[in-house]
N, C-alpha and C positions, 0 to 999 in steps of 0.2 A: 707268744710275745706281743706286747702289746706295741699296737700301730704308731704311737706318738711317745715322745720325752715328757715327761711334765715334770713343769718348773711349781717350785712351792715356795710360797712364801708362811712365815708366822704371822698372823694376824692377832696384835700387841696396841696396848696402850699404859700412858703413863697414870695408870689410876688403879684400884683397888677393883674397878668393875668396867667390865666392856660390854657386849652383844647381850649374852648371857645373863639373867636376870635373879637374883636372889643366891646364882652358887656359890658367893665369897663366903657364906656359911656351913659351907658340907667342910665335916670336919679333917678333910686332907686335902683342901683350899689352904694354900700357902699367899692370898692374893693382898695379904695385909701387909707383903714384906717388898712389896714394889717399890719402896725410898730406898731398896738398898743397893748397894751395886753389886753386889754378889747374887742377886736375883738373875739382873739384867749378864752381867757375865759366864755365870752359867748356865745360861737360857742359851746365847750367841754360841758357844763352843759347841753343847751337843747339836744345835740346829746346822751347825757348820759340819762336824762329823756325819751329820747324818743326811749329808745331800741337799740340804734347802736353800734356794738362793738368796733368799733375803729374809728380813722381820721388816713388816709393816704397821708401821707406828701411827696409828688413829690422834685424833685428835678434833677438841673443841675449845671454841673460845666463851663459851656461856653456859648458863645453867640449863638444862631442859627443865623448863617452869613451865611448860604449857597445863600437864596435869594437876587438879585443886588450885591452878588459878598463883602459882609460886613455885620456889626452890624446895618444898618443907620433905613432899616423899622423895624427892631424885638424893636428897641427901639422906634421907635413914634407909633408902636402899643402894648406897653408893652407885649409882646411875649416872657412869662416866662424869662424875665429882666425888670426893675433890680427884683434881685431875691438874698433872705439871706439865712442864714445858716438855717435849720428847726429843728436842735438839739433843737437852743436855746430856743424853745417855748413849748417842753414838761415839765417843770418842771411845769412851771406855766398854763398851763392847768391839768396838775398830780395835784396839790395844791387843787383844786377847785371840785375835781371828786373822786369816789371811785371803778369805774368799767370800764373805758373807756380806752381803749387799744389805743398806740400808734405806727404806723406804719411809720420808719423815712429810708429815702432814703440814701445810705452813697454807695460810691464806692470803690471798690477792686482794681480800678486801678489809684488811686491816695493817699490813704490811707493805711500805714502800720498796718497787722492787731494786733500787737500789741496796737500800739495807740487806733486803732475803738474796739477792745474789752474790754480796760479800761474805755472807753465813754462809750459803750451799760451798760458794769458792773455796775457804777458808776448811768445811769439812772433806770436799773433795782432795783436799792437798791432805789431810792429815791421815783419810782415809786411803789412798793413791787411787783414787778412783772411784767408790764405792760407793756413793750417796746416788741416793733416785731421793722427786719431790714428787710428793702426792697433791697435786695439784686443785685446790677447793676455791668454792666464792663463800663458803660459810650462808646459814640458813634461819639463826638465831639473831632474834629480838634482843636477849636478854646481851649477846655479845657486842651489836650495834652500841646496846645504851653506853654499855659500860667501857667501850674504846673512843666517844669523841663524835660517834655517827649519828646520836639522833636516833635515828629510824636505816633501817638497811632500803637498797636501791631494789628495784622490781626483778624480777628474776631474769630475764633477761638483757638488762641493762646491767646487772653482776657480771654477767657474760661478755658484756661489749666491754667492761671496764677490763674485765680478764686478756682479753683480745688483745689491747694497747701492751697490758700487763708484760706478757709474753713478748710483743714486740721490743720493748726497753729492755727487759731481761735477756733476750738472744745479743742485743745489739752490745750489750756490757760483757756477755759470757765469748761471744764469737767474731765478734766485728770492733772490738775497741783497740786490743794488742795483737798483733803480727803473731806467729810462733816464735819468732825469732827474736822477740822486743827484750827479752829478757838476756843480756850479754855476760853480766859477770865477768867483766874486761880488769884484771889487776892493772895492767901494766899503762892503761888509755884513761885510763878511773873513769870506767862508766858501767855503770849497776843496770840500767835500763837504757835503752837509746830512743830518745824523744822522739825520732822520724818514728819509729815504729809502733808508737801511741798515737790516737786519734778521736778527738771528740765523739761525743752522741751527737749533739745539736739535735737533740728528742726535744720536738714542741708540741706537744697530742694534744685530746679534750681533755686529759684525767692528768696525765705526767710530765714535767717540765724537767727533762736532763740534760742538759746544758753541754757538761765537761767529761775527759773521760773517766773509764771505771781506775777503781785506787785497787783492786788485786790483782795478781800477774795470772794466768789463764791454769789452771789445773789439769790432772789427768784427761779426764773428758770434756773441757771447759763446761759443758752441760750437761747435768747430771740426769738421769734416767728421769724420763717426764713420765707420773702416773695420773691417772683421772678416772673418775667412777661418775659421772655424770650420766643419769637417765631420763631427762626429759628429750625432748626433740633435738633442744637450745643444746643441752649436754652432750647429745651423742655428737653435734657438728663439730661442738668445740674438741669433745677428743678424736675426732678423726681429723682437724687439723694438727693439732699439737702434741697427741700423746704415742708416747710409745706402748706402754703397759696399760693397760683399762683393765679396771677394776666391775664387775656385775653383780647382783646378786639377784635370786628368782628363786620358787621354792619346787621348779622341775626342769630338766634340761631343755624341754619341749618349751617352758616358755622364755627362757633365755634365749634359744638359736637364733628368732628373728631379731632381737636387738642385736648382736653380734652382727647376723649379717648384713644389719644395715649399717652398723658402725665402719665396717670392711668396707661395702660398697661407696659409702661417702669417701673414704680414705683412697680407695680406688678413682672418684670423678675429681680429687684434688690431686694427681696425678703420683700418687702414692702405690706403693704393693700392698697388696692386701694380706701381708705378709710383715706386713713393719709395725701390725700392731700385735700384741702378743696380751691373749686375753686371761682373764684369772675370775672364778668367780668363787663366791663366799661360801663357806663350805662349814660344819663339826662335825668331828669324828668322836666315838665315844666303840673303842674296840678293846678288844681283850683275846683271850686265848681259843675261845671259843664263839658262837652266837650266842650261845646260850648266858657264858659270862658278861658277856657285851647286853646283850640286854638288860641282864641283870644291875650292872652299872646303870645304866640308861635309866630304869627305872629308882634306883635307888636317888640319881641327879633328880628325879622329878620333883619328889620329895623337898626340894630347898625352893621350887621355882617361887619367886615372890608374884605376886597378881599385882602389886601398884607398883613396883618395881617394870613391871614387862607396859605397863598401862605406862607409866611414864614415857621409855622408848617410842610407845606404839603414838600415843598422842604428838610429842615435839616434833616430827618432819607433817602429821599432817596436819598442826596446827588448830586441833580443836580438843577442847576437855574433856574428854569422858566418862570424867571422876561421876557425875551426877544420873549415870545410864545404869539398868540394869545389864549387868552383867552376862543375862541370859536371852537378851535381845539379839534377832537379825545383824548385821551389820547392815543388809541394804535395807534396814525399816530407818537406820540415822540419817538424819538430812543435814547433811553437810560437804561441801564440794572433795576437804581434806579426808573422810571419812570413807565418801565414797572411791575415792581412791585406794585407799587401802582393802576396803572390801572385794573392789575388780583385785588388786593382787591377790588378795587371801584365796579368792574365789580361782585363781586361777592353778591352786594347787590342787583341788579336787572339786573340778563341775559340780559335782553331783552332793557335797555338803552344803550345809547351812553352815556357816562362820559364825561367832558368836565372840563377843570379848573374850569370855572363859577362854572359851578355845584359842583364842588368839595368842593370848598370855599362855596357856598349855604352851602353844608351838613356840612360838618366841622365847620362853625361859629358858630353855637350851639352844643358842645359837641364831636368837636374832629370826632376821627376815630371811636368811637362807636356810639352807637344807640340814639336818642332822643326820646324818651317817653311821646307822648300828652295825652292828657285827665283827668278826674275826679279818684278819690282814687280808685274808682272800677273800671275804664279803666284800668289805672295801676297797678293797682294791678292781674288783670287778665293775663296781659303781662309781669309781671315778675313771674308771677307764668308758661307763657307758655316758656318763656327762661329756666326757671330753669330746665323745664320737659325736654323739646327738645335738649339740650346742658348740661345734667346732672350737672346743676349748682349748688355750693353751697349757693352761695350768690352777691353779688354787689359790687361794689365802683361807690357810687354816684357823682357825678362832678356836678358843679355849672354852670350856666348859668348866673347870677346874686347873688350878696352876702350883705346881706345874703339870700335874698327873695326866691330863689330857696328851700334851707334848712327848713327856714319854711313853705312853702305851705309843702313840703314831709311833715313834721310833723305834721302840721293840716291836710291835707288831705287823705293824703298814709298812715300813719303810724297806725290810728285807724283800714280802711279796711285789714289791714297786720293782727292787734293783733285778729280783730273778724274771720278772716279766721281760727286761728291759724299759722299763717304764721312767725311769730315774737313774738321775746321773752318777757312776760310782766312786766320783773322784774328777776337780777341777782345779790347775794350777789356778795361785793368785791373778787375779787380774781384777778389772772393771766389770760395776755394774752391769754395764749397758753390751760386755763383753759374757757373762753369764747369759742373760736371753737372745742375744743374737749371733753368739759366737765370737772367734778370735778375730782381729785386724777390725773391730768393731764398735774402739772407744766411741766414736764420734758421731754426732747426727746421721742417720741416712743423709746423703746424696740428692734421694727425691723427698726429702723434710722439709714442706713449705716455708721454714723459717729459714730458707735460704734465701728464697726471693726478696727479703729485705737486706734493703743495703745503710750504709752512712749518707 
């Protein structure tokens, strides 16, 4: 039986192409039918039948135009463009489900958090609790120009702006209505009782909130905070504010130390190291056997696009690689962004040479994290040895193909999970934030630094 629970999430976006690079092509890629809502509702039901706590909903506000100097290859390899709004599809997956948690990406630095906190408010109520925000400062040029910014703020000045962010945001979700503010009095005619409303008088360096919040407080008034932040700046901010942290790494060994220093920050801010509940990026690609599972495996390689995965690989580190051969070093590029990605790449096998080629090999299936071959007991083995070695909580699983990736995991993986005990077999309705930390759970920890702010 295996040692721990693990919680899973779908790792989803509202676009034709995610992590994944060139596989909207393999011919049992259903990933061109994502406008519809019969995609998105029967994705939420089986992932709900089949024990998964949530679907986490990615998102961008710009184009990755780093590669060839433009938009020209992210759009003929559908490279998370075009790409909608992912608000608009929790309702109607909420509608059709009663335990399925949703995880919606929204950004601090294009969105005033009054406005995102009467959205979450507003989806919390319609879901009775179910909305988690994936918490981003956004990283793209191309999304600065295009929303009013100019030029985006330095990386870690995103952060201090975030910092305020969360503070106005707690104070409108937790600090502006009483529980009680809301009376529904026929007989006194009073709908709300004014004592029990109370301004922000928020005067910060970024936000000016005046008056109070205009929504009445929801299941969890605060909806499940996620964040996937990995620079130094990133790991502080989610060991102040997050509950779910998001990772990704291409071996458990080099994931554990950011985990545990994420813990440990969360710990000197007087937090349990226990209130964060870790997930890292994960594809599986399993079948009935190894043998078929490989076989899969290699037939996905097959679609992988090269300026498709070059796209991905160039836009976080900010340099072009269109103009490099292919079959170069990564540490012969001289570039700060560059060489960053090669310390990652390199950190999945010492002992290779990295090379673009190769890059784009590993990344056409599943991105910068890890891909997962084999039968429900291979994988299932290997994310039990993740979760050991890297003090994992749990997953976010990404697609290779849609929906076919989702159900083999469910025919396959999901059985060997429940007989290990490894996964949950069944959870009444409730809240998000009541799926990863249990029942009597709606609400902030207790030791959530977002308490120490007052009115």
């Amino acid at each position: 039986m295996g040692s721990r629970v693990l919680h899973l999430n779908a790792f989803e976006n509202f676009s034709p192409g995610n992590i994944s690079s060139g596989l909207w092509r393999h011919p049992q890629d259903r990933s061109s039918e994502y406008k519809t809502l019969r995609y998105w509702t029967r994705l939420a039901r089986d992932l709900e039948d089949a024990g998964f706590d949530g679907v986490f909903l990615a998102d961008i506000l710009g184009i990755l135009d780093v590669y060839r100097g433009g938009p020209d290859e992210a759009l003929r390899t559908a490279s998370q463009v075009p790409i909608n709004d992912p608000i608009t599809l929790i309702s109607a997956m909420a509608a059709v489900t009663e335990s399925l948690g949703f995880a919606v990406t929204l950004s601090t630095s294009y969105t005033h958090p009054f406005l995102l906190a009467r959205t979450l408010t507003s989806l919390d109520h319609l879901t009775e609790g179910r909305v988690g925000w994936n918490i981003v400062t956004s990283f793209l040029d191309s999304a600065a120009r295009n929303l009013g910014a100019g030029e985006q703020l330095q990386h870690d000045d995103r952060y201090d702006r975030a910092d305020e962010y969360l503070e106005v945001a707690h104070k409108l979700w937790e600090l502006s209505w009483d529980d009680d503010a809301v009376r529904v009095d026929r007989e006194r005619g009073v709908y709300v009782d004014p004592a029990r409303v109370r301004p922000l008088a928020h005067d910060g360096r970024y936000f000016q909130v005046p008056d109070p919040f205009i929504a009445e407080p929801s299941p969890q008034r605060t909806p499940l905070l996620f964040q996937a932040g990995s620079s130094a700046r990133g790991q502080r901010f989610a060991a102040q504010h997050a509950e779910g942290v998001f990772v990704h790494g291409t071996r458990p060994e080099v994931i554990a130390p950011i985990v545990a220093q994420t813990r440990e920050a969360a710990a000197r801010l007087g937090r349990s190291r226990d209130s964060l509940k870790v997930l890292a990026v994960a594809t599986i690609v399993t079948g009935e056997t190894d043998e078929i599972a490989r076989a899969k495996y290699e037939d996905l390689l097959r679609y992988i696009d090269y300026g498709g995965a070059m796209v991905q690989f160039a836009g976080p580190a900010g340099f072009d690689v269109s103009a490099l051969d292919p079959d170069i070093p990564l540490a012969d590029i001289d570039s700060n962004g560059a060489q960053f990605s090669a310390r990652f790449f390199a950190s999945a096998d010492p002992d290779r040479v990295w090379t673009l080629r190769e890059v784009a090999h590993y990344m056409g299936v599943g991105g910068m994290g890890p891909t997962i071959v084999g039968s429900g007991a291979t994988v299932a083995d290997e994310l039990e040895r993740w979760a050991e070695v890297a003090d994992l909580d749990g997953f976010n699983l990404a697609y290779a193909v849609r929906p076919g990736t989702f159900d083999d995991i469910i025919r396959h993986v999901v059985p060997e999970l429940r007989a290990r005990g490894m996964l949950r077999t069944g959870r009444a309705p409730g809240t998000f934030r009541e799926a990863l930390f249990g029942a009597d759970s709606t609400r902030l920890a207790p030791d959530h630094p977002h308490w120490s702010i007052s009115l």
